[in-house]
Residue, then its C-alpha position, 0 to 999 in steps of 0.5 A: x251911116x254904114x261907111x262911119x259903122x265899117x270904118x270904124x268898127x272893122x279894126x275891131x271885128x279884125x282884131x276880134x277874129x284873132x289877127x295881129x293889132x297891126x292888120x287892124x289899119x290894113x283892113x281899113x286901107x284896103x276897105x278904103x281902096x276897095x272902095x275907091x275901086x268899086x266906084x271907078x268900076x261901077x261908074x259905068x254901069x251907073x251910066x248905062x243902066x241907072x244908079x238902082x242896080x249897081x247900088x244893089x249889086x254894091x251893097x249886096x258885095x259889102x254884105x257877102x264880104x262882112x258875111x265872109x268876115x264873121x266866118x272868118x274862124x270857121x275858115x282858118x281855125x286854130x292858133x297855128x294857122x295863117x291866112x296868106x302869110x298874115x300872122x295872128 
């Protein structure tokens, strides 16, 4: 349910935030990626300690980083700044 949620809602948090429509389906790739890279990473912790602390740690990343989105104005305010090159 969280995966559908975020996958589907984050090209419209994206766009909300003021950046360009054509970020929105960069910002689900590198979700996915990130994704990808998060299970080949957490793999072996998985393996060594359990499932219930990696989870944890995962799902506590995902929070801090939607966190980090809906503060996204806070951080880059203003019609004339960028984030990185990324244009508004």
């Amino acid at each position: 349910l969280v995966l559908y949620l975020i996958l589907n809602w984050l090209p419209t948090l994206v766009t909300s935030k003021g950046l360009a429509v054509s970020i929105a389906p960069l910002a689900s790739m590198w979700f996915n990626l990130g994704g990808v890279a998060g299970a080949l990473l957490l793999a072996p912790f998985v393996d060594r300690f359990g499932f219930k602390a990696p989870i944890t740690l995962g799902f506590s990343g995902l929070a801090l980083a939607l966190a980090g989105l809906s503060v996204a104005t806070i951080w880059c305010p203003g019609e004339d700044s960028n984030l990185h090159g990324v244009t508004r």
